[in-house]
GUKEPA-76198 format. One line per 4 residues: number of its first residue (from 1); for each residue x, y, z of C-alpha. Coordinates in Angstrom, 3 decimals, always signed. Each point is the difference from the previous one (the first is absolute). Layout:
<rotis>
NUM	X Y Z | ...
</rotis>
This chain:
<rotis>
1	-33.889 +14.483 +82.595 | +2.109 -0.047 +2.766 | -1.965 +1.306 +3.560 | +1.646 +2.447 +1.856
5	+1.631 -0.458 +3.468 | -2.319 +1.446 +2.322 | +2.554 +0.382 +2.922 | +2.495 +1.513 -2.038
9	-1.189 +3.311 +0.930 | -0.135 -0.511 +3.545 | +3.499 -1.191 -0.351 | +1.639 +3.122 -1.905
13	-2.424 +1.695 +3.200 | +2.064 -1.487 +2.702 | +3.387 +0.261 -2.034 | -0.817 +3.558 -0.429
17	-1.083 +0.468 +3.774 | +3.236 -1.667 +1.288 | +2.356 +1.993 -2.237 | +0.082 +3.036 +2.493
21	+1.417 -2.481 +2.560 | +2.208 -1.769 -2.245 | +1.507 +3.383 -0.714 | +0.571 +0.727 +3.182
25	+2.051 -3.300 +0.479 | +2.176 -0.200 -2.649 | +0.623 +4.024 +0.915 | +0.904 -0.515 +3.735
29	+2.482 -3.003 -0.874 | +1.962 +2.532 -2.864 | -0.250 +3.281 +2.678 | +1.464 -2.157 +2.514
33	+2.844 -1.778 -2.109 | +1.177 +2.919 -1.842 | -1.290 +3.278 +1.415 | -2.547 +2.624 -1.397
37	+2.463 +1.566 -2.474 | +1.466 -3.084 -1.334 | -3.841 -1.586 -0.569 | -1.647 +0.752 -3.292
41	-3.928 -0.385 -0.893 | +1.155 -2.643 -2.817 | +1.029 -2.401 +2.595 | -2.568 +0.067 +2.099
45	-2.421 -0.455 -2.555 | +1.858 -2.712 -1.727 | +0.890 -2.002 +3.601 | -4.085 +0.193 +0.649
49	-0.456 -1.399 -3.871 | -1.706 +3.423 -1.603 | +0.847 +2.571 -2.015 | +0.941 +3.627 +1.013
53	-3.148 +1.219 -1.038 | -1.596 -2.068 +2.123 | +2.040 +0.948 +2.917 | -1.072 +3.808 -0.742
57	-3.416 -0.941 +0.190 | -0.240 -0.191 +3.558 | +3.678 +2.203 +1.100 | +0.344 +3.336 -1.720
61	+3.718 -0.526 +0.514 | +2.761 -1.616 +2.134 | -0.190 +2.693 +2.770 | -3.903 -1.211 +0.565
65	+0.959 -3.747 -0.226 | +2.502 +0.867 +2.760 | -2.466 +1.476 +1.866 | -2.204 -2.763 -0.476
69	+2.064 -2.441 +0.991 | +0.635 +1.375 +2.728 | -3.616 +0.422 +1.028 | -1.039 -3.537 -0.762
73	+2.747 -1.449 +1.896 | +0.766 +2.549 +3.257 | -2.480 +3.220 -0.098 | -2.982 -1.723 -0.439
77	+0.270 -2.077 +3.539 | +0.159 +2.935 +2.300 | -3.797 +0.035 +0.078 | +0.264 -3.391 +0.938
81	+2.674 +0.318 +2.781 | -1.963 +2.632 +1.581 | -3.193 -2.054 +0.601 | +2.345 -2.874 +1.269
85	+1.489 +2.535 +2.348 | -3.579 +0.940 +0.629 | -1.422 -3.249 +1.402 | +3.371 -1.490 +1.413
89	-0.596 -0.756 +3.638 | +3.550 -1.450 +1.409 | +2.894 +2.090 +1.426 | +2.797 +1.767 -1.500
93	+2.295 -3.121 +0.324 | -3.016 -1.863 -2.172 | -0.967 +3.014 -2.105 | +3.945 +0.275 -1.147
97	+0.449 -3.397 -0.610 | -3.123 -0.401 -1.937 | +1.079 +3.417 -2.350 | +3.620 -1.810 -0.909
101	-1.840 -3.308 -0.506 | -2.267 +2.044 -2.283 | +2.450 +2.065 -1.792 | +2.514 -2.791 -0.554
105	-2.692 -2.223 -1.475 | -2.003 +2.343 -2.325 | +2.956 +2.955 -0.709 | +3.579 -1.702 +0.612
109	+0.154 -3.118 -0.622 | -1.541 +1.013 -3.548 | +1.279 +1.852 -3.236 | -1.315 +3.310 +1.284
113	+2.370 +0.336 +2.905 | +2.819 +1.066 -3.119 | -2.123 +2.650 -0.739 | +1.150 +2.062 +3.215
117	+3.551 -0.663 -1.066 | -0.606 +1.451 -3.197 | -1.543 +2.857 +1.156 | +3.004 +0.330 +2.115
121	+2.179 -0.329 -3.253 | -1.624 +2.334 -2.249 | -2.174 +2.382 +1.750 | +2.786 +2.799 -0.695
125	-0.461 -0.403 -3.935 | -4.072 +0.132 +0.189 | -1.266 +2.090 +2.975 | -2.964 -0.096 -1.598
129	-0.310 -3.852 +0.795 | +1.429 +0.564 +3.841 | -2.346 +2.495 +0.553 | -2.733 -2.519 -1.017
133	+1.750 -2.617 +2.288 | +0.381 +1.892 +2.470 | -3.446 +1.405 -0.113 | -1.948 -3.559 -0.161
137	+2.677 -2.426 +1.691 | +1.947 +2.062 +2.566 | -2.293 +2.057 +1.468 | -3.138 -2.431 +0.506
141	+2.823 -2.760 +1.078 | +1.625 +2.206 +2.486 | -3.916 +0.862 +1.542 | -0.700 -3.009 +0.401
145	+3.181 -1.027 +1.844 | -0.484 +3.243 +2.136 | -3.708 -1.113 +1.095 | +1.625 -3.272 +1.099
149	+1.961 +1.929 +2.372 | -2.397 +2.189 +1.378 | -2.253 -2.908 +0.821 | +2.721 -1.341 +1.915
153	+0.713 +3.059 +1.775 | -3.608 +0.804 +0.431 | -0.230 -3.665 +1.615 | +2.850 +0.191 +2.369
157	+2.079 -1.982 -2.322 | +2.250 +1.922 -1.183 | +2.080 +2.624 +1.367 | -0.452 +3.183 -1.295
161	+2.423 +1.355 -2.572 | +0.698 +1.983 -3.022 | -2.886 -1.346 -2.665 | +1.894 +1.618 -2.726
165	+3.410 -1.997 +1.239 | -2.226 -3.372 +0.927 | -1.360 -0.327 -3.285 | +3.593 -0.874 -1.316
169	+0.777 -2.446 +2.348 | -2.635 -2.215 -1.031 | +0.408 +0.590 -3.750 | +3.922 -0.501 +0.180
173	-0.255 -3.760 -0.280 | -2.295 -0.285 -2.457 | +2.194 +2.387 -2.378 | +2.871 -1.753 +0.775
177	-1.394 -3.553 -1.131 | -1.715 +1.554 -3.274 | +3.978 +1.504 -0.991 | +1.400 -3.285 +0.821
181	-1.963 -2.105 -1.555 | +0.077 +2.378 -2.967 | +3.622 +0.711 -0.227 | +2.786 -1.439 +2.633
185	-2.082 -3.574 -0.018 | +1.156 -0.175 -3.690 | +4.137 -0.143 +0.636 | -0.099 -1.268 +3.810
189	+1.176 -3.686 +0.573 | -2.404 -2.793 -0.531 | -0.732 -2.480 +2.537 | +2.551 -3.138 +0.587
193	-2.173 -2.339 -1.719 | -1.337 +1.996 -2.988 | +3.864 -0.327 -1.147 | +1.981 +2.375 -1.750
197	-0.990 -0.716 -2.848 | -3.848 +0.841 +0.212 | +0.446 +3.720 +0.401 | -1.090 +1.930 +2.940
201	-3.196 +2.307 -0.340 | -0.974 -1.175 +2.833 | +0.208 +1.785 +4.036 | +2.889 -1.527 +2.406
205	-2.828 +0.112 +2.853 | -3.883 -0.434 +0.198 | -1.751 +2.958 -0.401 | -2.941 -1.171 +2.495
209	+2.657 -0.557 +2.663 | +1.469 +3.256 -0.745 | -3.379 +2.066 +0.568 | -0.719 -2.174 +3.205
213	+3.482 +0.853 +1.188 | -0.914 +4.037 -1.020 | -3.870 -0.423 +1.745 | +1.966 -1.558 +3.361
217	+1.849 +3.403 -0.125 | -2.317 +2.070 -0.739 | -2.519 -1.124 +2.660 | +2.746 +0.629 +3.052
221	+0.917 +2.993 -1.316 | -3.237 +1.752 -0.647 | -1.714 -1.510 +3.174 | -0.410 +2.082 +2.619
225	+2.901 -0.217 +3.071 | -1.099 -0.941 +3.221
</rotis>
């Protein structure tokens, strides 16, 4: 009589654990390629390789997959931000520099930066889900940028100015690479020696060299004036 595999179960264990994540995935890629409205539950489950039941064992529905996604990938670091912000013991200059490094590398450079463009997009059609975003991603996000600037005020950094105002000027490049790369990248002109022939979702400029460019310019014009 054939003996049982005895790692089988631990196997359907960690399948089971991972499925969550797997979710999460295969949802972020569909939100971010065609929009809330135009994503349905059947494709998500069926690009992650389960059923929809499955799916609706761990999200009650689309709008708290949405909202799940959006925790996993952009919510859920705020905690973390703050306890960089915390402990971080260079300047403004260094302090700035380090927060674009940061967000380019974790937020977007990734999947999750199309996620604020299709907020943009849709949040007229489900204030429900703007309210959310607004509530988890905007608010905590625009804190944390505002603490940035009162340390450098506080530290003879920074000249003072309007907080409400400042907090824009340091978000305005980041929103304007996350709605390139998520729309205008896609039809601008590819690079000489991609060809014309290899299509062009691809940016007509580095975005590192573009937020070094925007930190050069914002560190003479928020410093203080002799």
């Amino acid at each position: 009589m054939p003996t049982a595999d005895a790692s089988e179960p631990q196997r359907r264990s960690r399948r089971k654990n991972a499925r969550p994540g797997e979710l999460l995935a295969a949802a972020l890629d569909l939100f971010v390629e065609k929009g809330y409205a135009a994503t349905r539950v059947e494709e998500v489950a069926a690009r992650a390789g389960v059923s929809k039941g499955t799916l609706f064992l761990y999200f009650a529905s689309k709008e708290e997959l949405f909202k799940a996604v959006v925790r996993e990938n952009i919510a859920g670091r705020f905690a973390e931000w703050q306890l960089e912000l915390d402990v971080f013991e260079g300047d403004s200059e260094a302090l700035l520099r380090h927060c674009y490094a940061v967000w380019w590398e974790r937020i977007g450079s990734t999947k999750a930066a199309g996620i604020t463009k299709l907020m943009c997009s849709e949040a007229r059609n489900f204030p429900a889900l703007a309210h959310f975003y607004q509530r988890e991603v905007m608010v905590p996000g625009n804190a944390l940028v505002r603490r940035i600037l009162e340390r450098g005020i506080a530290r003879g950094e920074i000249r003072p100015l309007d907080l409400d105002t400042g907090v824009y000027l340091v978000l305005a490049p980041m929103m304007f690479l996350m709605f390139w790369q998520n729309s205008m990248a896609w039809c601008g002109p590819a690079p000489a020696d991609q060809g014309a022939g290899s299509g062009c979702a691809v940016m007509p400029f580095s975005p590192q060299a573009y937020l070094e460019a925007q930190i050069d310019n914002l560190v003479r014009g928020l410093a203080l004036r002799p």
